[in-house]
Gaussian input, Z-matrix of N, CA and C with variables (Angstrom, degrees):
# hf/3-21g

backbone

0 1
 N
 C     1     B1
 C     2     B2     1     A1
 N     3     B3     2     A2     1     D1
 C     4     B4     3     A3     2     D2
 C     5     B5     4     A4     3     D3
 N     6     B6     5     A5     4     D4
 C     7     B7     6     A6     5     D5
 C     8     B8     7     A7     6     D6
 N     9     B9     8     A8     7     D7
 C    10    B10     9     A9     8     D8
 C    11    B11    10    A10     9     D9
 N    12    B12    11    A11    10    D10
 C    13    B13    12    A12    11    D11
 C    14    B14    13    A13    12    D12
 N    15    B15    14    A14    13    D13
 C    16    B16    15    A15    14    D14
 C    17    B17    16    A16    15    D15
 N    18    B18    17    A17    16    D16
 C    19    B19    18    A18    17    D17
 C    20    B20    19    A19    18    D18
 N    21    B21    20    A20    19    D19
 C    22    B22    21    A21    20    D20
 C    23    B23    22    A22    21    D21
 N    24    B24    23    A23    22    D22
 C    25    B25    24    A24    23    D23
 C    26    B26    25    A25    24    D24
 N    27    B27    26    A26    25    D25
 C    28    B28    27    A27    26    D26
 C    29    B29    28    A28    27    D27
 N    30    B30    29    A29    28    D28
 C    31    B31    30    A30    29    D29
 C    32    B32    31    A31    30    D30
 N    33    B33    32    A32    31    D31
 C    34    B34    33    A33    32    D32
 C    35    B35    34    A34    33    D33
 N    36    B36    35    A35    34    D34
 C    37    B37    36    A36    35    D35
 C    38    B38    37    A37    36    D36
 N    39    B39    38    A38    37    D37
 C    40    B40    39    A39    38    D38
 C    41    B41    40    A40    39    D39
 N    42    B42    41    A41    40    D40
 C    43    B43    42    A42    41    D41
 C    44    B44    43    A43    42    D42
 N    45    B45    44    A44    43    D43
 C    46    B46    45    A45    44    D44
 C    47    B47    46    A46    45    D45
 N    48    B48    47    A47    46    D46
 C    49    B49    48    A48    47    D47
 C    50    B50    49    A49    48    D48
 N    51    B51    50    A50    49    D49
 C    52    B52    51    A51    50    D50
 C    53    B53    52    A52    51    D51
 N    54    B54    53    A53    52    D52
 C    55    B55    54    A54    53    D53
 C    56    B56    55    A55    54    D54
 N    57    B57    56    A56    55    D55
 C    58    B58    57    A57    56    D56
 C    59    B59    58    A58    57    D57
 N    60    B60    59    A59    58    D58
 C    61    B61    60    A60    59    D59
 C    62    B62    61    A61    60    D60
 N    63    B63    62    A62    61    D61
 C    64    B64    63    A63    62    D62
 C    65    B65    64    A64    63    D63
 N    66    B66    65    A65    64    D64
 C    67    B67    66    A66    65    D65
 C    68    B68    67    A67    66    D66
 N    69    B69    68    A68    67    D67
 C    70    B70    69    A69    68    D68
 C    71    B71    70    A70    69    D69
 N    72    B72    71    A71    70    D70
 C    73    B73    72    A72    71    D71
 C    74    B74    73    A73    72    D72
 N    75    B75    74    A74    73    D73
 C    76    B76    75    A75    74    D74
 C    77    B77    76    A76    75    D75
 N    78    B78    77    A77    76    D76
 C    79    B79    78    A78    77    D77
 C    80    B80    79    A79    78    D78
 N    81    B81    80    A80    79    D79
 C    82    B82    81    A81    80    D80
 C    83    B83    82    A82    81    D81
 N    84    B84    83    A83    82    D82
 C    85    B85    84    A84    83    D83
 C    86    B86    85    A85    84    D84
 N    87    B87    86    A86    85    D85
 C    88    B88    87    A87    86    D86
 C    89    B89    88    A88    87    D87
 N    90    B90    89    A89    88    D88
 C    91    B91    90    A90    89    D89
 C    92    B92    91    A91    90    D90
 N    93    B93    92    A92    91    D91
 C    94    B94    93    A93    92    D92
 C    95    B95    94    A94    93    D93
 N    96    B96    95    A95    94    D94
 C    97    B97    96    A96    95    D95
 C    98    B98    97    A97    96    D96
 N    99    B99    98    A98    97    D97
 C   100   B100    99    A99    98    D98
 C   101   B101   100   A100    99    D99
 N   102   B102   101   A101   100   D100
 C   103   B103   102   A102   101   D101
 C   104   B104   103   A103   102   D102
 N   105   B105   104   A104   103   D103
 C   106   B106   105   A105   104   D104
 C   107   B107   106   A106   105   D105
 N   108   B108   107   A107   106   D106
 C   109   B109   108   A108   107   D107
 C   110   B110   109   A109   108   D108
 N   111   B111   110   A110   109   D109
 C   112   B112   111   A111   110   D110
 C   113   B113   112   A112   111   D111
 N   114   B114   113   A113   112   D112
 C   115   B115   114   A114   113   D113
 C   116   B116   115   A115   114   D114
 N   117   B117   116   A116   115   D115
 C   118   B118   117   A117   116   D116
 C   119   B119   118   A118   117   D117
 N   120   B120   119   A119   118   D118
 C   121   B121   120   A120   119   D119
 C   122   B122   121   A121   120   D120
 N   123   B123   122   A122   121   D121
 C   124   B124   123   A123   122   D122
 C   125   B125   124   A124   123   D123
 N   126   B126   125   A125   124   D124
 C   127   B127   126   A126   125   D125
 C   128   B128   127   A127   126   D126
 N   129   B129   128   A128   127   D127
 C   130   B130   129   A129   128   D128
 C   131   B131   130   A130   129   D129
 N   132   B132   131   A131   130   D130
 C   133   B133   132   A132   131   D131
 C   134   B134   133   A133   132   D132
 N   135   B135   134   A134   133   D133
 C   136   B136   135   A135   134   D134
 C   137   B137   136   A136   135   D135
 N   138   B138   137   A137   136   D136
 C   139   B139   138   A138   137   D137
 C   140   B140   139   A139   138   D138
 N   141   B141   140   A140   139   D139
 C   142   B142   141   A141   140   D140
 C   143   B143   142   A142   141   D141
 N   144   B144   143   A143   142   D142
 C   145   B145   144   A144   143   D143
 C   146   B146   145   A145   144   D144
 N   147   B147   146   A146   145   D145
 C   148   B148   147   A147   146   D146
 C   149   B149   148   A148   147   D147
 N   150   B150   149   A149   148   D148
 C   151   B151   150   A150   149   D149
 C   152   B152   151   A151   150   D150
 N   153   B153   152   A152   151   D151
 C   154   B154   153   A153   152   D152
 C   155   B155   154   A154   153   D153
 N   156   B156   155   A155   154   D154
 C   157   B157   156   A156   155   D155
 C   158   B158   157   A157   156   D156
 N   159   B159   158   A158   157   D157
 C   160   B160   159   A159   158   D158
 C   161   B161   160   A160   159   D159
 N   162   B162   161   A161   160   D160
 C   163   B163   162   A162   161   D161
 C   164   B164   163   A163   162   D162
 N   165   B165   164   A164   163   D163
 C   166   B166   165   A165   164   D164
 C   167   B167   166   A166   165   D165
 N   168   B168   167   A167   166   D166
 C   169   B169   168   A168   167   D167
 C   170   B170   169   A169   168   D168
 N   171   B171   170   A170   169   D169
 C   172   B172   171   A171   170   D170
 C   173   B173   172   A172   171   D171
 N   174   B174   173   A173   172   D172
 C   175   B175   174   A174   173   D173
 C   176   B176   175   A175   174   D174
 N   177   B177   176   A176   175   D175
 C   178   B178   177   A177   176   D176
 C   179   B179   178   A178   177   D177
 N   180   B180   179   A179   178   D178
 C   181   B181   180   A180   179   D179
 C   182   B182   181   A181   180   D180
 N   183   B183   182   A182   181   D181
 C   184   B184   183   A183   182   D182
 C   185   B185   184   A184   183   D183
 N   186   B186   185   A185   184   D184
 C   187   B187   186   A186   185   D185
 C   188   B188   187   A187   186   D186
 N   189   B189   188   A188   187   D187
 C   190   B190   189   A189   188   D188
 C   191   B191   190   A190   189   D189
 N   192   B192   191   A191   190   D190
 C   193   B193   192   A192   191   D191
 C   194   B194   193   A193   192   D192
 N   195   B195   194   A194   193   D193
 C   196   B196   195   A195   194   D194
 C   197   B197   196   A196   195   D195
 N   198   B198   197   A197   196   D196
 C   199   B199   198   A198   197   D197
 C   200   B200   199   A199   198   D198
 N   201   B201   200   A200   199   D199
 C   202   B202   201   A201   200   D200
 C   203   B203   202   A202   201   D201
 N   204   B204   203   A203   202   D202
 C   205   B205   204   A204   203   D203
 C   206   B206   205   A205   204   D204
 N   207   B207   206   A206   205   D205
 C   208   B208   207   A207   206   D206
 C   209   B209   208   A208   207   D207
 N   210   B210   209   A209   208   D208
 C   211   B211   210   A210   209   D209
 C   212   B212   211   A211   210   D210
 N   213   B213   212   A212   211   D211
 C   214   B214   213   A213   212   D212
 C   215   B215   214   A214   213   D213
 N   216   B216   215   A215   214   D214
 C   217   B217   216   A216   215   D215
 C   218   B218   217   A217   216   D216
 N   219   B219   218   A218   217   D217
 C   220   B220   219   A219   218   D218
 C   221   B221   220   A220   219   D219
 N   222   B222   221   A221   220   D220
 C   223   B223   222   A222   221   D221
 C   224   B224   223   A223   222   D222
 N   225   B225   224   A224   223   D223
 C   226   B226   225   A225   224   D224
 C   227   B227   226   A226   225   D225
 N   228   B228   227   A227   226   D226
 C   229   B229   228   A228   227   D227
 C   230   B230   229   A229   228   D228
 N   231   B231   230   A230   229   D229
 C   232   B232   231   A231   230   D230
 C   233   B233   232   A232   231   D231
 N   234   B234   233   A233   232   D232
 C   235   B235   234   A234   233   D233
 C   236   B236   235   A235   234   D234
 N   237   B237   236   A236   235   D235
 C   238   B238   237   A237   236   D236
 C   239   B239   238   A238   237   D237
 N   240   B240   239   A239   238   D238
 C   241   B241   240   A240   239   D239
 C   242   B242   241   A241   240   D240
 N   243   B243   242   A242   241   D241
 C   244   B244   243   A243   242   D242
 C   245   B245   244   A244   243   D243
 N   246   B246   245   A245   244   D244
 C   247   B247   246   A246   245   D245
 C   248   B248   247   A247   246   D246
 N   249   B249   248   A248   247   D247
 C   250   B250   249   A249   248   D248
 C   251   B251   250   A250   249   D249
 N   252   B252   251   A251   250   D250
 C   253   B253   252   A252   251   D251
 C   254   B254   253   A253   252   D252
 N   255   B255   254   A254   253   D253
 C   256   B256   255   A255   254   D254
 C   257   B257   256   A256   255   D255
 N   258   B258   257   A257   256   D256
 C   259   B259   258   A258   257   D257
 C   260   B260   259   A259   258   D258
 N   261   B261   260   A260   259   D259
 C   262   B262   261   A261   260   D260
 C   263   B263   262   A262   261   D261
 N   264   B264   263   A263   262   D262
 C   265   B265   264   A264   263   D263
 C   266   B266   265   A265   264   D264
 N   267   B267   266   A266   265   D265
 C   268   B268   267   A267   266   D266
 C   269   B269   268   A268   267   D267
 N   270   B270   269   A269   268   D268
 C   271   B271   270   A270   269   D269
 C   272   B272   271   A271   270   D270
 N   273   B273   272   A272   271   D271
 C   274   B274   273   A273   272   D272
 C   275   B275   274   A274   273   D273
 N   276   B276   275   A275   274   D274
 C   277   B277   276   A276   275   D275
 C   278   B278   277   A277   276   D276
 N   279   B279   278   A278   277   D277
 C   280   B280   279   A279   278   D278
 C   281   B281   280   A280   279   D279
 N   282   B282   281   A281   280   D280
 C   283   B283   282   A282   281   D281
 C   284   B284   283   A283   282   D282
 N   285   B285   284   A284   283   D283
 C   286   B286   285   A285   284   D284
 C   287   B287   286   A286   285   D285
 N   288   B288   287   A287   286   D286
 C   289   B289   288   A288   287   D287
 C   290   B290   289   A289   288   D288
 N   291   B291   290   A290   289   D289
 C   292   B292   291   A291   290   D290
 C   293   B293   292   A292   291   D291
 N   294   B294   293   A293   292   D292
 C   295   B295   294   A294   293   D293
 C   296   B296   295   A295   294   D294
 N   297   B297   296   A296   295   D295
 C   298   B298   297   A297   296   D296
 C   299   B299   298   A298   297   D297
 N   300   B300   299   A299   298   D298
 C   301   B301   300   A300   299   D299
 C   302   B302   301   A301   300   D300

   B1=1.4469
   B2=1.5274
   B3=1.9126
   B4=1.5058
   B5=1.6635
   B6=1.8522
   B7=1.8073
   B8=1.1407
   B9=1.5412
   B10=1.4372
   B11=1.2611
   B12=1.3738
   B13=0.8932
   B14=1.7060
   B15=1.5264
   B16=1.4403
   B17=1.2838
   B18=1.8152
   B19=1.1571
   B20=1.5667
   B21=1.1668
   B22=1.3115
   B23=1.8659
   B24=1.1459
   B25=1.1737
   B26=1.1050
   B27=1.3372
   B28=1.5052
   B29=1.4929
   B30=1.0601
   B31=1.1379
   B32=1.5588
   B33=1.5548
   B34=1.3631
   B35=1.5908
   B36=0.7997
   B37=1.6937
   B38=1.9366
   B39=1.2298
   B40=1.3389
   B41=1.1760
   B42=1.8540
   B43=0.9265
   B44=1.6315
   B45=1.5648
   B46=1.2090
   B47=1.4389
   B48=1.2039
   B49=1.5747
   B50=1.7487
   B51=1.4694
   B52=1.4370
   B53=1.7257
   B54=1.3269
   B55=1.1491
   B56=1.9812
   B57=1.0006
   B58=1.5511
   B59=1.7155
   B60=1.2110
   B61=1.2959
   B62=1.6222
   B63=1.0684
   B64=1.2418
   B65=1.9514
   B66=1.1442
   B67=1.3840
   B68=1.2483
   B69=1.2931
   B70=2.0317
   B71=1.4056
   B72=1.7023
   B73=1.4946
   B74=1.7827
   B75=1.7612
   B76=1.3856
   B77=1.5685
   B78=1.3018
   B79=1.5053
   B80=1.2269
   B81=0.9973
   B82=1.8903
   B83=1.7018
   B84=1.0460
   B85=1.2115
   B86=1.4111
   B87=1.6346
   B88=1.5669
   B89=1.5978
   B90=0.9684
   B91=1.9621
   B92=1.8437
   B93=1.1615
   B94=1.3906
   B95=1.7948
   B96=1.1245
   B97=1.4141
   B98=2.0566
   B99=1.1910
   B100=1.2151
   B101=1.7407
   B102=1.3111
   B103=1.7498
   B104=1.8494
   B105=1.2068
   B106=1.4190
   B107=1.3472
   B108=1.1851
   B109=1.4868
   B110=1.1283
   B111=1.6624
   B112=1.2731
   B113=1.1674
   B114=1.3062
   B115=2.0058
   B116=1.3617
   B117=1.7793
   B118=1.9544
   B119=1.5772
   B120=1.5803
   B121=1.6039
   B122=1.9884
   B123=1.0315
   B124=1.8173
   B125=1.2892
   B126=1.8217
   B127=1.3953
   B128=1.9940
   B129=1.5393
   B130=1.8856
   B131=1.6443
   B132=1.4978
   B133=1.1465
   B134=1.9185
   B135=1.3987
   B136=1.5209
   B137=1.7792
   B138=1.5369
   B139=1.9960
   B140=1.4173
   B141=1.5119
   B142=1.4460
   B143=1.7813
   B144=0.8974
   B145=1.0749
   B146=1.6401
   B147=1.3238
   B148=1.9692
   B149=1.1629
   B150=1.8645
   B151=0.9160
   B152=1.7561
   B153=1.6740
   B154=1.2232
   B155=1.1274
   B156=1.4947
   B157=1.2678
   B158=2.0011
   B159=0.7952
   B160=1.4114
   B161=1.5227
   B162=1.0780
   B163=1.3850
   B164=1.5881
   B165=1.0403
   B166=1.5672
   B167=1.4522
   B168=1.5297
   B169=1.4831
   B170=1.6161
   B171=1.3323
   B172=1.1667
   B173=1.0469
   B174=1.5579
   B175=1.8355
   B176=1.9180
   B177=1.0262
   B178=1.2140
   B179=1.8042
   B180=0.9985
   B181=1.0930
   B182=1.3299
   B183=1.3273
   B184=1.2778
   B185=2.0712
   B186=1.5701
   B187=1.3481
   B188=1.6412
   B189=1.2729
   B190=1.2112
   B191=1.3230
   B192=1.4987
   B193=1.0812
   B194=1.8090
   B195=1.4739
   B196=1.8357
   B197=2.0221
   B198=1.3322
   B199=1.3923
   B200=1.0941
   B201=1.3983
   B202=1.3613
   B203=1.4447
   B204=1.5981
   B205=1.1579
   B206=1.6877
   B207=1.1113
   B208=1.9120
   B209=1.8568
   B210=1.4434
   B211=1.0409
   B212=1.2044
   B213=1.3990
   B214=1.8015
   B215=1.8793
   B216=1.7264
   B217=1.1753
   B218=1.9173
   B219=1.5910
   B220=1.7700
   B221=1.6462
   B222=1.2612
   B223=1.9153
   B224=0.9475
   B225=1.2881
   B226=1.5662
   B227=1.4235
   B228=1.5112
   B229=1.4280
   B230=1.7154
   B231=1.3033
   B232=1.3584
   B233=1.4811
   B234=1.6125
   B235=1.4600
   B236=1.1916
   B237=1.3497
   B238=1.6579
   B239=1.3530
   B240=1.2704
   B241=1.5505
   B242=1.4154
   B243=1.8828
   B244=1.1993
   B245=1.3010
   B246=1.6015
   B247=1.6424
   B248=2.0493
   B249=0.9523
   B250=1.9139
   B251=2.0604
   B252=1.1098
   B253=1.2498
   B254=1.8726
   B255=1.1150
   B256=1.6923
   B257=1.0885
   B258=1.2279
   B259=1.8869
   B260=1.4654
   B261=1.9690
   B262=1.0396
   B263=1.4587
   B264=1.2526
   B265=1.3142
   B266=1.5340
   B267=1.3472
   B268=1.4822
   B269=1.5520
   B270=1.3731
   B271=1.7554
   B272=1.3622
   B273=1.7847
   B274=1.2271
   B275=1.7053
   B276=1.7982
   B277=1.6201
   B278=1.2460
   B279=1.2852
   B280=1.9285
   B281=1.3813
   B282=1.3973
   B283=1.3734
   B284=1.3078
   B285=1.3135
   B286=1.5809
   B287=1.9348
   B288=2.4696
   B289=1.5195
   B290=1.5401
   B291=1.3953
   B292=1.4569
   B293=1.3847
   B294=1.2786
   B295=1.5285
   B296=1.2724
   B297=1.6073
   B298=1.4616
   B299=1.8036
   B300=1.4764
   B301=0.9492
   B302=1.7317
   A1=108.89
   A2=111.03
   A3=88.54
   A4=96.01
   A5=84.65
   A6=86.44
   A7=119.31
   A8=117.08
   A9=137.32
   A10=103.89
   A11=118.09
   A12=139.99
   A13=107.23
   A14=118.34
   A15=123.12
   A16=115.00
   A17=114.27
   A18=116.14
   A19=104.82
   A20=123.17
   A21=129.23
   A22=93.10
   A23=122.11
   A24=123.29
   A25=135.45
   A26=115.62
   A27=139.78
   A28=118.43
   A29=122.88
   A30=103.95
   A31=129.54
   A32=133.11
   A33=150.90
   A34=105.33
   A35=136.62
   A36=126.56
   A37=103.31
   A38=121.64
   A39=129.77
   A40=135.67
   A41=107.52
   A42=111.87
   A43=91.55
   A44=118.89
   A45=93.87
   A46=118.08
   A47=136.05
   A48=115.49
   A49=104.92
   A50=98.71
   A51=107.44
   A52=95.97
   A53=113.45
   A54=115.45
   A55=137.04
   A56=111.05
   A57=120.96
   A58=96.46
   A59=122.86
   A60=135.14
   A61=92.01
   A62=109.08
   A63=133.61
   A64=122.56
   A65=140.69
   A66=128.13
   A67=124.33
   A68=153.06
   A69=98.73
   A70=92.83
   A71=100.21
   A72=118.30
   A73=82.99
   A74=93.61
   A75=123.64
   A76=84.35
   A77=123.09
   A78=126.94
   A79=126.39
   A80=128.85
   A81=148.89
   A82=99.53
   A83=131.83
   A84=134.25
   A85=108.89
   A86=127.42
   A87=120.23
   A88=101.73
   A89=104.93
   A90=117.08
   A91=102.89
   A92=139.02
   A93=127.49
   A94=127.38
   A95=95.99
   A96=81.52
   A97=90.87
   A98=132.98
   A99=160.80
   A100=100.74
   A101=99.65
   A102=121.26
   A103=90.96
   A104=109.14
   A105=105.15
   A106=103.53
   A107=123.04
   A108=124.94
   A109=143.34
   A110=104.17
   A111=115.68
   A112=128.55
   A113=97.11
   A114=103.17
   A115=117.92
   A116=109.27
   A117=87.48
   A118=120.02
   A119=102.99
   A120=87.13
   A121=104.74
   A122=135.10
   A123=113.02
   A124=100.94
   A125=105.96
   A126=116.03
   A127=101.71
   A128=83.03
   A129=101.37
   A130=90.81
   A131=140.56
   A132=142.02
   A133=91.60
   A134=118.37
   A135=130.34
   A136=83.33
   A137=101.14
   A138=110.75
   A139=94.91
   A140=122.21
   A141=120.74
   A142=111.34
   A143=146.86
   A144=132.85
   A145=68.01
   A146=133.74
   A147=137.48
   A148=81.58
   A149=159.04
   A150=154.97
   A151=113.26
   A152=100.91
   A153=107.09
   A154=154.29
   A155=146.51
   A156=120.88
   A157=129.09
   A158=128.08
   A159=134.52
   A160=102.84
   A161=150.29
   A162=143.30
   A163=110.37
   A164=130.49
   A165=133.41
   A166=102.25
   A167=144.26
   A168=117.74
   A169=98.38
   A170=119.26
   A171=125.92
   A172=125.36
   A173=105.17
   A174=104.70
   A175=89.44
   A176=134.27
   A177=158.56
   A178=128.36
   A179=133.88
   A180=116.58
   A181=126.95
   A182=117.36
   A183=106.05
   A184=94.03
   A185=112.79
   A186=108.23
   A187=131.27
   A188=136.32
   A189=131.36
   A190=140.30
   A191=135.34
   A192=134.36
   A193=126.87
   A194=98.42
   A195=97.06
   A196=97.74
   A197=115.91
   A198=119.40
   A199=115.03
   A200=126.71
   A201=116.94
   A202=107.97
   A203=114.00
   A204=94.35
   A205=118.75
   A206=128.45
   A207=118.76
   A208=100.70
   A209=112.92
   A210=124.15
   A211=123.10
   A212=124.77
   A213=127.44
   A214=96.98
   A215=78.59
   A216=81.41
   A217=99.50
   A218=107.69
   A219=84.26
   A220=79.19
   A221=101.93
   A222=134.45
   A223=125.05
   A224=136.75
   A225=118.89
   A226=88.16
   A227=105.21
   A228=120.87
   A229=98.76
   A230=128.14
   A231=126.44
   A232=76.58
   A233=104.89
   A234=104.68
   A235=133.74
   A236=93.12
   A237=106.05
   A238=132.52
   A239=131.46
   A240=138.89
   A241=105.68
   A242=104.82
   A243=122.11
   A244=125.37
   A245=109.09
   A246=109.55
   A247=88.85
   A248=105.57
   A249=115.17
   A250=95.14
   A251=120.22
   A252=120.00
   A253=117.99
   A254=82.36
   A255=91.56
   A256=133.01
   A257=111.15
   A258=130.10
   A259=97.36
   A260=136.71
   A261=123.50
   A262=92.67
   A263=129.18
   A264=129.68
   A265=126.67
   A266=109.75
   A267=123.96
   A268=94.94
   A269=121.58
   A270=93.76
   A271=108.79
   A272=108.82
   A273=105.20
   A274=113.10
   A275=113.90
   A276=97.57
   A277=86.96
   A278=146.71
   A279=134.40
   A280=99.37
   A281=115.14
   A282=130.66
   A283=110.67
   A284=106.12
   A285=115.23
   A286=146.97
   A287=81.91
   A288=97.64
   A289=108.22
   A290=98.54
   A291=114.43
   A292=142.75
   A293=112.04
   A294=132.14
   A295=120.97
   A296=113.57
   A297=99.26
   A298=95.57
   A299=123.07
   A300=154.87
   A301=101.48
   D1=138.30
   D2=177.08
   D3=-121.99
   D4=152.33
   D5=172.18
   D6=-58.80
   D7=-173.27
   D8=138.67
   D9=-34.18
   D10=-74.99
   D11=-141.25
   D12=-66.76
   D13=-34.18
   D14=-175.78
   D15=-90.98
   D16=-6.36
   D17=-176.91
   D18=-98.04
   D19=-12.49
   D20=-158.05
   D21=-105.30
   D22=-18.15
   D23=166.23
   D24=-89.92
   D25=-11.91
   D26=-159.94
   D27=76.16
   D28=-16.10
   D29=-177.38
   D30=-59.47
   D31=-16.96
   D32=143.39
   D33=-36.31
   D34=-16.08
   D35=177.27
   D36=-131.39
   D37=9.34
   D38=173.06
   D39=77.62
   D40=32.94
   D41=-157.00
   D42=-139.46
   D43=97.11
   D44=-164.17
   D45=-99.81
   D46=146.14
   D47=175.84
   D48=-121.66
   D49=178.66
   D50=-173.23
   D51=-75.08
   D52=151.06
   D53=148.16
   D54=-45.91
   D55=131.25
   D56=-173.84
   D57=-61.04
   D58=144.26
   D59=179.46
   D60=-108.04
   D61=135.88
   D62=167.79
   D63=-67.28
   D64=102.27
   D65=179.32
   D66=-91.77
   D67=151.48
   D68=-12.12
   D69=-97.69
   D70=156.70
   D71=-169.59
   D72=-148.50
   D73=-178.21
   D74=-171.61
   D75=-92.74
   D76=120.79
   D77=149.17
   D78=-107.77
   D79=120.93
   D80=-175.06
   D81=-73.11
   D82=105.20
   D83=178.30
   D84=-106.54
   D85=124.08
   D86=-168.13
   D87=-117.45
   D88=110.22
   D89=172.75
   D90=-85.29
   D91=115.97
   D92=122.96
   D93=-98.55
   D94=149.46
   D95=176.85
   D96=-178.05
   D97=177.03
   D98=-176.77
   D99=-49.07
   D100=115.47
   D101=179.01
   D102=-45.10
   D103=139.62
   D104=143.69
   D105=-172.00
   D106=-176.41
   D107=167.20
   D108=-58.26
   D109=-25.48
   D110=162.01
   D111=-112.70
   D112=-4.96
   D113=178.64
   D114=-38.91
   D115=-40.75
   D116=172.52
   D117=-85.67
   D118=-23.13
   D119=176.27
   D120=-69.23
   D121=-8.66
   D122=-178.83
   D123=-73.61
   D124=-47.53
   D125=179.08
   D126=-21.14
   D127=-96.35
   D128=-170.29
   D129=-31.63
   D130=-75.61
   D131=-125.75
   D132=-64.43
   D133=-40.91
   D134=-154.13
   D135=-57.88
   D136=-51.16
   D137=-149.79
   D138=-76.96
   D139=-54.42
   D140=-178.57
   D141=-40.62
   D142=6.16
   D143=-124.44
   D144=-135.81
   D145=-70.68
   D146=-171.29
   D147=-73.68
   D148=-50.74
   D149=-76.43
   D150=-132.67
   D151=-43.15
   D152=-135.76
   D153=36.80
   D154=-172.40
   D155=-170.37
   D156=-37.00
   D157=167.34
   D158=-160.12
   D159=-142.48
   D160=95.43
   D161=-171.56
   D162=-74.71
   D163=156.04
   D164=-177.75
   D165=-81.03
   D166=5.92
   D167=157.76
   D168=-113.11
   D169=39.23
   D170=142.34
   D171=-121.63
   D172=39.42
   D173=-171.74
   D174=-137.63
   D175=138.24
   D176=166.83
   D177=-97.27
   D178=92.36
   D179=167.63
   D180=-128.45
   D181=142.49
   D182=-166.40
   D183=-137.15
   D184=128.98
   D185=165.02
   D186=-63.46
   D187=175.23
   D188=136.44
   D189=-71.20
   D190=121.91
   D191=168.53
   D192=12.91
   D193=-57.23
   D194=176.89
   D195=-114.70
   D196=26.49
   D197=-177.61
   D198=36.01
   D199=59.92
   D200=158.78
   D201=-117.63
   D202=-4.72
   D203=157.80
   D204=-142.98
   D205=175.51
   D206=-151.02
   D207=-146.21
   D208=131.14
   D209=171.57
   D210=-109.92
   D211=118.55
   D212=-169.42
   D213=-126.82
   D214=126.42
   D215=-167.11
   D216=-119.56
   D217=114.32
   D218=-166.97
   D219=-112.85
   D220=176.30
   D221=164.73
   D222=-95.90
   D223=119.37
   D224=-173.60
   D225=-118.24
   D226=-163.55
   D227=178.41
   D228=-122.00
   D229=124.02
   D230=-141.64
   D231=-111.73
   D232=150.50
   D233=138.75
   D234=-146.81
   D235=38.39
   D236=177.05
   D237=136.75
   D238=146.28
   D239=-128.43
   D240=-50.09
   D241=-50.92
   D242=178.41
   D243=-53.74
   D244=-25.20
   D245=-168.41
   D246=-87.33
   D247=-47.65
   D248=-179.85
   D249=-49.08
   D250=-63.80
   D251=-178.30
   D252=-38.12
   D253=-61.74
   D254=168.58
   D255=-61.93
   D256=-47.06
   D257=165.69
   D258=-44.68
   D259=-46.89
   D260=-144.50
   D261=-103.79
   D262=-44.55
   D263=154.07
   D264=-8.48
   D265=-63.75
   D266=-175.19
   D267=-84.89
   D268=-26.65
   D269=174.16
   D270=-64.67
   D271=-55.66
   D272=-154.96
   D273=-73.90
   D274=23.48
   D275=160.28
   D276=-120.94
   D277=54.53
   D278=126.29
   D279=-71.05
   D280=147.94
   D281=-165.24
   D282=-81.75
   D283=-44.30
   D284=173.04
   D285=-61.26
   D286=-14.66
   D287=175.16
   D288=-88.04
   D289=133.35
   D290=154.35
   D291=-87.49
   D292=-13.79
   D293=169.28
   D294=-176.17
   D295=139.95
   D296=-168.30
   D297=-145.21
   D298=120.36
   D299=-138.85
   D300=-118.00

């Protein structure tokens, strides 16, 4: 039997896609990439930029085990595919990110 819910997603005909995000919402944006000194200020500077300011208890960071490498994870207030596209764009050409979530 298929739901609402699997037909309205596609997944009932085998085609499944992600769910539609709703705008504007709280988005969790996850940066890792290479410890350095400035790795969280490019971080903030890349997102602030669609973003505007970013307050520090919306900023997360957590190191790796032997710190060589650091995950910052901030929230923004999204408003839409295009502003997320760009935001991820400009992370993923800092030299220092390795994946961005």
């Amino acid at each position: 039997m298929v739901s609402d819910n699997d037909a309205s997603n596609g997944a009932a005909n085998g085609d499944p896609q992600m769910p539609k995000i709703e705008f504007p919402c709280l988005y969790p944006i996850k940066v890792i990439g290479v410890a350095s000194e400035s790795f969280q200020q490019e971080i903030i500077h890349a997102i602030e930029r669609y973003t505007g300011k970013i307050t520090g208890d919306l900023i997360k960071v957590r190191p790796s085990k032997q710190r060589n490498y650091v995950a910052v994870t901030l929230t923004i207030a999204a408003t839409g595919e295009d502003q997320l596209k760009s935001i991820f764009a400009d992370l993923k050409a800092i030299s220092n990110v390795k994946i961005v979530l």
